[in-house]
Each structure stands twice: as structure tokens, then as C-alpha cells.
C-alpha positions in Angstrom: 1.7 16.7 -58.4 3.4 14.6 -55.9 7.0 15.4 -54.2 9.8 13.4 -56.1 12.8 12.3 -53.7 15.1 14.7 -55.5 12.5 17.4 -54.1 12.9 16.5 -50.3 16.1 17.5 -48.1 18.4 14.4 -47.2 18.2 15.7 -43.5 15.6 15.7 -41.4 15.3 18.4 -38.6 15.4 17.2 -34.6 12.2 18.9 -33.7 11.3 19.8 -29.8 9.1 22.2 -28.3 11.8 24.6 -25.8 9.7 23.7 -22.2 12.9 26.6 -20.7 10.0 28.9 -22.2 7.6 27.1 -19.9 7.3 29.2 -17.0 5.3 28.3 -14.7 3.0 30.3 -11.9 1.6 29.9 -8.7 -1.1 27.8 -9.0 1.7 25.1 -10.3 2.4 24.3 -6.7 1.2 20.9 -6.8 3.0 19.8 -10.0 6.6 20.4 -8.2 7.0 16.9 -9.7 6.8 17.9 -13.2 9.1 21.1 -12.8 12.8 21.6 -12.8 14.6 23.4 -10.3 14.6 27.1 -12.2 10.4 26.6 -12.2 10.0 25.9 -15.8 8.8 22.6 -17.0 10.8 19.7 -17.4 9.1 17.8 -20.4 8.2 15.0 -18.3 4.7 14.9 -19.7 3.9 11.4 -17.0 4.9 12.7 -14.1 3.1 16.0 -13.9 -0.1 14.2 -15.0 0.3 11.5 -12.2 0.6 14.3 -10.0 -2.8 16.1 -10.8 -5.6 14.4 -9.1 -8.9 15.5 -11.0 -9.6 12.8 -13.8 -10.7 15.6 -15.9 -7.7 17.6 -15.6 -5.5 14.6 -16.4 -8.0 14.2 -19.4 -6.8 17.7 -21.0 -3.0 17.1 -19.9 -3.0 13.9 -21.7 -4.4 15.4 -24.7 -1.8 18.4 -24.4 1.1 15.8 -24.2 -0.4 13.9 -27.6 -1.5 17.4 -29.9 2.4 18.4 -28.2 3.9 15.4 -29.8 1.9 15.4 -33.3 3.1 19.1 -33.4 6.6 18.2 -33.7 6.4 15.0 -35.4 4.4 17.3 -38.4 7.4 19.8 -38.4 9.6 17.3 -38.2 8.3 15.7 -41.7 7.2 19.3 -43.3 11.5 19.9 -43.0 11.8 17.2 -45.3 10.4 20.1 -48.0 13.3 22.0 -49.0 11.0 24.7 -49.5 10.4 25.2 -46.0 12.4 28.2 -44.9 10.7 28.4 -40.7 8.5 26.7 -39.0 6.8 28.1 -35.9 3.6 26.8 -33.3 1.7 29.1 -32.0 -1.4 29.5 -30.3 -2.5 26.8 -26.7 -0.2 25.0 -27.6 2.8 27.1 -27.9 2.5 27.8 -24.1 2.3 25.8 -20.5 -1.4 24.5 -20.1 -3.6 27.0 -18.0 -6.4 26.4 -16.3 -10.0 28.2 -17.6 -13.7 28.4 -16.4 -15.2 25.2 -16.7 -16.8 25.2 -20.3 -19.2 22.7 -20.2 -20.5 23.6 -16.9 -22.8 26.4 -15.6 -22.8 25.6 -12.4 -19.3 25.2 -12.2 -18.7 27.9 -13.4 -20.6 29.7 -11.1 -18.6 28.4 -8.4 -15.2 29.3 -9.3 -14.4 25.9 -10.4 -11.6 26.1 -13.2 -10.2 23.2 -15.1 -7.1 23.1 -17.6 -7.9 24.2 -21.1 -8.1 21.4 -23.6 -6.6 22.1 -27.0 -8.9 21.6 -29.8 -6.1 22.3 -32.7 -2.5 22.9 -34.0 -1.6 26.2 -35.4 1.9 26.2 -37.3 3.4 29.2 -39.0 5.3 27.7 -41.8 7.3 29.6 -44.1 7.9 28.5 -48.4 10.4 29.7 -50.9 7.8 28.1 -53.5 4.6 26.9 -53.2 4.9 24.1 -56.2 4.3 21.4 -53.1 1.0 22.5 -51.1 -0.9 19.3 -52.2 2.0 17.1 -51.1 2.3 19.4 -47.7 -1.5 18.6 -47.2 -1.0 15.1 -47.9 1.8 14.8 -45.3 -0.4 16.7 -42.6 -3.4 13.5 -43.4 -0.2 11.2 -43.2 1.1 12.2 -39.9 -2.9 12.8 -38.5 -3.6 9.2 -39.4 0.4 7.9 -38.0 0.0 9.8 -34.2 -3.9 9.2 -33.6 -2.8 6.5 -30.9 -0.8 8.9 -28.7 -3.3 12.0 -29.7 -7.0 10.7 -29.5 -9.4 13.0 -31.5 -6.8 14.1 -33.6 -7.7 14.9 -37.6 -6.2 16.8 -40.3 -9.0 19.2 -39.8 -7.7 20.1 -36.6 -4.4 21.0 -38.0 -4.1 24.6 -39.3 -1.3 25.4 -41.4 -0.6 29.0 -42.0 1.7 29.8 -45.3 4.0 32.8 -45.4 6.0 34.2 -48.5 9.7 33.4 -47.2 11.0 36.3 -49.1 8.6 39.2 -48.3 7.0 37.5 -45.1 3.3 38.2 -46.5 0.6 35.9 -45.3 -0.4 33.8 -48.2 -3.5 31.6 -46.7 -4.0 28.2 -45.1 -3.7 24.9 -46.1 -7.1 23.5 -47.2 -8.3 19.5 -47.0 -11.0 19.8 -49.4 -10.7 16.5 -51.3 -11.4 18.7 -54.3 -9.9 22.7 -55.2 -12.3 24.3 -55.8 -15.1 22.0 -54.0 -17.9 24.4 -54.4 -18.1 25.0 -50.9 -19.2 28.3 -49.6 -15.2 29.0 -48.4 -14.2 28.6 -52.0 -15.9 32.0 -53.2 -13.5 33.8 -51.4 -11.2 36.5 -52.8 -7.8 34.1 -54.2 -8.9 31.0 -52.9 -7.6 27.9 -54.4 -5.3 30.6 -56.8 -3.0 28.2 -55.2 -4.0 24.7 -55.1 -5.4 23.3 -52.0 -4.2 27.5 -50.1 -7.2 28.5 -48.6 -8.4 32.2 -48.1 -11.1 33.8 -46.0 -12.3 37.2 -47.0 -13.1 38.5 -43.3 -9.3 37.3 -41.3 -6.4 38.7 -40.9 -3.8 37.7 -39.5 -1.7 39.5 -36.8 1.1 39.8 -35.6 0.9 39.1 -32.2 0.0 35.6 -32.5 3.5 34.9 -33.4 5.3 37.6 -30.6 7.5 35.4 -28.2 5.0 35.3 -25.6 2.9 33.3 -27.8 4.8 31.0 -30.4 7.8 28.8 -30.1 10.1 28.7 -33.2 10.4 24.8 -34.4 12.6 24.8 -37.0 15.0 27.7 -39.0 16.8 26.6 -42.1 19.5 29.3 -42.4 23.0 29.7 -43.9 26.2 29.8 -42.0 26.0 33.4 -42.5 22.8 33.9 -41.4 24.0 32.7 -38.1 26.5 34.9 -37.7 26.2 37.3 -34.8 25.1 40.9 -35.8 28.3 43.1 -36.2 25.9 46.2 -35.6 23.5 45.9 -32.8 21.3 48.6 -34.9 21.6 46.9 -37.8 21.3 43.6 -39.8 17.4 43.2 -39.7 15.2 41.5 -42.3 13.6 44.1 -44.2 10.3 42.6 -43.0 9.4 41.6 -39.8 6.1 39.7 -39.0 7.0 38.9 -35.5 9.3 40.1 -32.8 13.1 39.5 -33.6 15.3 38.2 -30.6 19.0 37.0 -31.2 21.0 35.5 -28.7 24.2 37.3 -28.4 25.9 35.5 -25.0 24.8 32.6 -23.5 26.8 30.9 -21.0 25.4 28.9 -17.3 24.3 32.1 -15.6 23.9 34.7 -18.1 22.1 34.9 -21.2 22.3 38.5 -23.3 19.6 38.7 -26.5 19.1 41.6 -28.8 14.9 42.0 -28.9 13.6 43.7 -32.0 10.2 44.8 -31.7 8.1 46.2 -34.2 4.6 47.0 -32.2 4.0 43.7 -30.2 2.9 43.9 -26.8 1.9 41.0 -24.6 -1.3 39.6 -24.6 -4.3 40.8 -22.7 -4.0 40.0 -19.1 -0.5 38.1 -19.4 2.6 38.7 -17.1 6.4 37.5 -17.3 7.3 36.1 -13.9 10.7 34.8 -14.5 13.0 33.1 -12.5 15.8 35.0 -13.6 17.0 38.8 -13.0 16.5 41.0 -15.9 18.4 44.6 -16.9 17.2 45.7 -20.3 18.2 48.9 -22.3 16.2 50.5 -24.8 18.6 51.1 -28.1 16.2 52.2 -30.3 12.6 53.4 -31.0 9.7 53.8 -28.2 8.3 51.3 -25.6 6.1 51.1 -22.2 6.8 48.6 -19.9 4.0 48.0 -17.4 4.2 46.6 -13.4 1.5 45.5 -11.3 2.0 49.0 -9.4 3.1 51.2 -12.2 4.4 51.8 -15.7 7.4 53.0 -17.2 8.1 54.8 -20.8 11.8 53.4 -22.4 13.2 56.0 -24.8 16.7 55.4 -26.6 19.4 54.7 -23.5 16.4 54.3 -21.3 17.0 51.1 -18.9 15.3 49.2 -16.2 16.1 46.3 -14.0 13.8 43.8 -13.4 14.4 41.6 -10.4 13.1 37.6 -10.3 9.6 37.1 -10.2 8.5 40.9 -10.4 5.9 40.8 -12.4 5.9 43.0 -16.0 4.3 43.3 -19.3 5.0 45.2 -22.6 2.0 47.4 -22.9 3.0 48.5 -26.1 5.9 49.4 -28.4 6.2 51.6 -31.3 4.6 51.3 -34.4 6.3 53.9 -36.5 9.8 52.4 -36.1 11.7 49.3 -34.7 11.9 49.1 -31.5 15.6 48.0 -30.4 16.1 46.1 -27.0 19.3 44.5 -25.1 18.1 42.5 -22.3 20.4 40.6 -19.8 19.0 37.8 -18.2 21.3 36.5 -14.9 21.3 34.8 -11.8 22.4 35.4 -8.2 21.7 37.2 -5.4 21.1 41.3 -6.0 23.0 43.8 -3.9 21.5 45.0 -0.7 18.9 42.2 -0.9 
């Protein structure tokens, strides 16, 4: 069934990745072109790939830039559903481009030679309050794969994964399939509740977690929410969805120099091997439930009024948080010289 007009919103949603989430590390040092003065990335896709001066490495920037911009030009057309409640990317592309052991090389590799990943797909989280339009949704992802293949060589709808959540209950429903045919008859369609949606794919041996969508890992694209949704909680320790599938953070103050969120964490931790290095100051207070924040030299358990600063560029990771209830933060982020250093 195709999407009348009367189906699709009148507005369509300004879509951009947030590059303030960009931070980037040491080995960075030749890209000062392509960074802003508070060492996140500036969007200015050109310059930081003039400035890199491997042919290969400009390869997989240039194909980060294009996969970037079919990212958002897809979420920018899925808004158009007014079933879509959220969109969020996750996955490569959701962070700063990092540099990897050569794949394709041995020898390379051998040598310590390391080259900047090169995407391969787009994973988007996308959130329905129905799922009447997943052939039409599948259709737009072809449209858009077919519109952007100039500024993103390689590109296909096959390398677009969309993953469908229940807005309401925030269930993982499956992934959008581009089998010309549901069912095709293909091994993938014996799975458990494949194709009991149209065209929503299922795989008997995935799950999904969480993690892949915690903030250190996903950008949020798009939110469709009421004027009272956006209203500031009156209750720091209240006013949560009743489900959570990724980490919750809420910007209470945000003003030139300071920036004050409410984090709600509900077992995340940061990925294997990754470390914030941010370019502001950080003082965070645990309101709420358990959590173990981990430095290069030591770790520290947060219990309820439990709080730690975090100066500019010390390096930390969340090693874990609990499981067995919601983990509350406040965090205040600022700038300026620190007393007595």
C-alpha cells in the first residue's frame, strides 16, 4: 500500500549530525584545519580531507562525508512519516572517524600501519506509532539510495539498515527488509515472525542491545514531541519513560560556558576500550542508583550523593552502572581555569 499525501507530515525536519559530539584525540594533530577551537569537529568535511595526505585515507574520509550526508538526507525524508516518533544513527557513523589496522594488508598490519575505518553501512534507530507504512519506508530508503549515489559512491539500499522500535513500549520489532518479494523464500524468511509485518525482517540468533544506542555511540536525529514533552522535569527523580532502551540525558541549563544535563542510566557503560577526553570541566553527582566510574589510574564507586570532578582532558569511562535500578546523574559541564591550577 503506498503513503497517500494526507499520510505524510506537512513539515519536514532540519536534519544534521551534532559534530559538538565529535571529540577529537591526539592523533588529530594534523587535521587542526578541520577542528574548531574547543577540539571538536567543525563539519567542514573539505578541509579536513585536504589536510590528510595518504590517498587512501582521503578515500575513507570522502566516503564518511557521502554515507554522513545520505544519513541525514534518509532521516530527513523518513520525518515526512507521521508515524515516525525518533530517529537515531548509530554505529561508525555516529562517531569521529578512527583510524584501524590496515584490513586489506598483512604486511601492513604487521608494521603498525593504521588507516581510517571505511564505513560499509548506515544503521538508524527509527521509532513507529504504526507500522501500516513499512513498504513505503523501504521504498523511500531505495529512493534516497538511488537520489545521493553521486555524493556517496558504493552506496545501496542494502547497505542501509533500518532498525524498527514500538514507540509506545520501546520493544525492538525487526529491520527493514528489500526483498523484492515478502516472503521471498529466502533462507532469512524461515525465521521466527518474519515478514508478520510486511517487508520487517527478523533473525532468530540477534539481539539487539542496548548499548549500541548509549550516547557514546548514537547521535539522536530527529524527536517528534509535544510542547509538554519538552518541558523541563519538575522532579529531578522523576518524569521518566516507563521504558528506557538507551541512556536518558536532558539538558536542564545551557548557556556559553555552562551546560547542566540530568543523565539517566539504566546499565550502559562505554564501550570496550573507549575514553571521554573532553575539552570541558566536569562535576557530576550521583542522585540515584549505583555506578563505577573508571580513570586511567583508578576507579571510583558513585552511590546516592556520591560526586566527582573531572577536570579537561582527564581521561574516564563508565565501567558499568546498575542494572537493578535507574541510575540518576547531574553532570555540570564548564569552562575556565580551576582553582590552584
Amino acid at each position: 500500500m503506498s503513503m497517500s499525501k494526507s499520510e505524510k507530515t506537512s513539515q519536514t525536519a532540519k536534519i544534521k549530525l551534532k559534530y559538538e559530539n565529535w571529540r577529537f584525540f591526539p592523533w588529530t594533530d594534523d587535521f587542526k584545519k578541520g577542528i574548531s577551537e574547543d577540539g571538536t569537529f567543525d563539519g567542514k568535511w573539505n578541509r579536513l580531507i585536504e589536510a590528510v595526505r595518504s590517498e587512501e585515507n582521503k578515500r575513507s574520509l570522502m566516503k564518511y562525508k557521502g554515507y554522513v550526508y545520505a544519513a541525514t538526507e534518509l532521516a530527513k525524508r523518513l520525518t515526512e512519516f507521521s508515524e515516525v516518533q525518533r530517529i537515531t544513527l548509530f554505529g561508525s557513523l555516529a562517531k569521529p572517524p578512527y583510524k584501524e589496522p590496515h584490513p586489506y594488508s598483512k604486511s601492513l598490519r604487521e608494521k603498525g600501519v593504521t588507516v581510517f575505518h571505511q564505513p560499509h553501512d548506515i544503521d538508524l534507530a527509527v521509532w513507529l506509532s504504526s507500522l501500516e507504512n513499512i513498504r513505503s519506508m523501504r521504498q523511500t530508503c531505495n529512493t534516497v539510495a538511488n537520489e545521493v549515489m553521486k555524493k556517496a559512491p558504493g552506496l545501496s539500499c542494502n547497505a542501509i539498515e533500518l532498525f524498527v522500535f514500538d514507540a509506545q513500549s520501546n520493544q525492538y520489532l525487526g529491520r527493514i527488509c528489500y526483498f523484492s518479494h515478502c516472503p521471498k523464500g529466502h533462507n532469512d524468511c524461515c525465521n521466527k515472525g518474519c515478514g508478520h509485518t510486511k517487508y520487517l525482517k527478523t533473525l532468530d540468533d540477534f539481539t539487539f542491545h542496548p548499548d549500541a544506542l548509549s550516547k557514546a555511540n548514537s547521535q539522536l536525529l530527529f524527536s517528534r514531541k509535544t510542547s509538554n514533552e519538552n518541558s523541563l522535569p519538575a522532579n529531578l527523580l522523576a518524569g521518566f519513560p516507563k521504558k528506557l532502551p538507551e541512556e536518558l540525558t536532558d539538558q536542564l541549563v545551557v548557556s556559553k560556558n555552562v551546560r547542566i544535563e540530568r543523565i539517566v542510566s539504566t546499565g550502559q557503560a562505554s564501550p570496550e576500550n573507549f575514553w571521554y577526553d573532553q575539552p570541558e570541566h566536569e562535576w557530576v553527582v550521583v542522585l540515584q542508583g549505583k555506578a563505577m566510574l573508571e580513570f586511567e589510574t583508578q576507579s571510583q564507586r558513585l552511590s546516592p550523593g556520591d560526586h566527582v570532578l573531572i577536570p579537561a582532558h582527564q581521561k574516564h569511562r563508565i565501567n558499568w552502572t546498575s542494572t537493578t535500578e535507574l541510575t540518576v546523574w547531574l553532570a555540570v559541564f564548564f569552562d575556565g581555569e580551576l582553582e590552584g591550577g
